[in-house]
N, C-alpha and C positions, 0 to 999 in steps of 0.2 A: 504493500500500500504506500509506502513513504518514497519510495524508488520512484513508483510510477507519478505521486504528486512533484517527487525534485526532477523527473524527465519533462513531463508539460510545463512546468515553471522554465527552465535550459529550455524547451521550444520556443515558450511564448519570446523568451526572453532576444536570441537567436531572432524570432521575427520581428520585432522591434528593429533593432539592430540594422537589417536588412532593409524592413523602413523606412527608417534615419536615412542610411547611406542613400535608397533610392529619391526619398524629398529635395536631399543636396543634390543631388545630380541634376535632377531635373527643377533647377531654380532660374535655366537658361530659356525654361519652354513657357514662355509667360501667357498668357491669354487675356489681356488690358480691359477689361470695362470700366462704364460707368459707375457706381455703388454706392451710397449711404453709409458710409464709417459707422456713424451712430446704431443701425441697426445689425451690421455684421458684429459691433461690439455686445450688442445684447445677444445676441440668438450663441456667443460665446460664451458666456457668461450663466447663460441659462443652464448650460450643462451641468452645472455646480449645485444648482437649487436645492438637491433634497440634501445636501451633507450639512446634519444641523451643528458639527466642527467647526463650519465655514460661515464667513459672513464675508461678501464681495457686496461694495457700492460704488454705483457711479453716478461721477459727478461729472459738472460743467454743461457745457452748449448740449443745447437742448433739439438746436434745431439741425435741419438736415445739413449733412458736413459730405460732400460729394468730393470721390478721390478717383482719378481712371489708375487700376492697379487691377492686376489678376485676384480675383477673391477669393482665390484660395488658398493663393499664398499670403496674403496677409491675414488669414483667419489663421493658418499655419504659425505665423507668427503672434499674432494674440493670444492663440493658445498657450504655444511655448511658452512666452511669458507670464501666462497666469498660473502653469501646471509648476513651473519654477519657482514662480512665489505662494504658490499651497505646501510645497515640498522643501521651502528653506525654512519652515515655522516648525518648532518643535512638536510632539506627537504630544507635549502633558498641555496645550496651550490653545486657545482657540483663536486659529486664525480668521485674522482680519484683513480684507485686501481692498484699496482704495484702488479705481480708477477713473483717473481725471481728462476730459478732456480741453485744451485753451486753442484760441485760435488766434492765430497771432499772424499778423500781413496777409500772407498768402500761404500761409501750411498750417497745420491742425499737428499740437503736440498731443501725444495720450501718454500720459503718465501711470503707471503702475505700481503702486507701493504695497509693500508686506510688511507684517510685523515680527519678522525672523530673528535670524539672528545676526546677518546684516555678512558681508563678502570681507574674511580676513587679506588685510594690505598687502601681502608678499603675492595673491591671489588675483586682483584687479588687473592688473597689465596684460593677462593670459585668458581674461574670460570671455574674449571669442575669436579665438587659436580654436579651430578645428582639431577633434579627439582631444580637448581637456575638459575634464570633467571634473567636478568637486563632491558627486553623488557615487554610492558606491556600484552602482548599474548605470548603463548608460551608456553612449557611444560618443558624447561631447560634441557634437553635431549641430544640437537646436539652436543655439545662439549664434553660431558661424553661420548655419542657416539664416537665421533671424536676417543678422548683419546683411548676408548675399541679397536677399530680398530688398531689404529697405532702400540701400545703396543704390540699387540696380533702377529704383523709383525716385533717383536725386534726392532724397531723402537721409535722415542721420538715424541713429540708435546710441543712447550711452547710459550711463547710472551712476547714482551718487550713492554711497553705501557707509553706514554706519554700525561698527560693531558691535554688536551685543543689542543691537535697536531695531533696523528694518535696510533695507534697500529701495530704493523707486529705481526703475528703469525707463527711459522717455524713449521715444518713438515719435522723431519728426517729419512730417510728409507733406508733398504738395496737394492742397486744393485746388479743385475747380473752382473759379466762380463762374455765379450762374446770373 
């Protein structure tokens, strides 16, 4: 019984993996639309809803935030960074995840903050170097992903992180205006 539970764990794990690598690869095959930031960011966010450990709010612009960008890679990236700030909060502690949207000239920041336990300094300079990881599973993958995506939409990605406190990661991109 424990054999065959640690082989499907090494499967699932193995298909993650394989994944990973395949999302990086393919961050060159973009398909651009039109989209609603606003609403890709809820229908994100909603996956979360029954974990009552969790508490994710958004804040900011309310109204429609229109970005031409493949929507799936940036849901890709939404994700990523919200499954990283549920997974930097400790297991005895009820995470809290803020996300903030501002709009500022002509791009839309979304800001992400958790209540973790914030990215130690020797660790910052390398966290998105493809295959480093700070989890003990993982392929180190999603944030170099993240990075390839945003970049690739003239856009930025960074974070400001505090030890022992939280981390925010920001995600700056162009709008449309309409």
């Amino acid at each position: 019984m424990y054999v065959s539970k640690v082989l499907v764990e090494q499967i699932d794990h193995l298909s993650q993996i394989a994944s990973d690598f395949a999302q990086f690869a393919d961050i060159g095959q973009s398909k651009n639309q039109l989209f609603n930031l606003n609403e890709s960011l809820k229908h994100v966010t909603s996956l979360y809803s029954t974990n009552d450990m969790l508490n994710i709010k958004l804040k900011g612009v309310r109204k429609t935030i229109m970005i031409n960008a493949d929507k799936t890679q940036i849901n890709r990236v939404f994700t990523n960074l919200l499954q990283n700030a549920i997974q930097a909060v400790p297991e005895d502690r009820k995470t809290e995840i803020l996300i903030e949207t501002i709009l500022q000239d002509n791009e839309v920041i979304v800001s992400i903050r958790d209540n973790g336990n914030g990215i130690p300094a020797e660790m910052r300079n390398r966290i998105f170097t493809p295959n480093f990881t700070t989890k003990t599973s993982g392929t180190g993958l999603g944030l170099a992903m993240c990075k390839g995506i945003v970049e690739k939409l003239n856009g930025k990605i960074w974070f400001e992180s505090e030890e022992g406190e939280h981390t925010t990661f920001f995600v700056g991109l162009p709008v449309v205006q309409s």
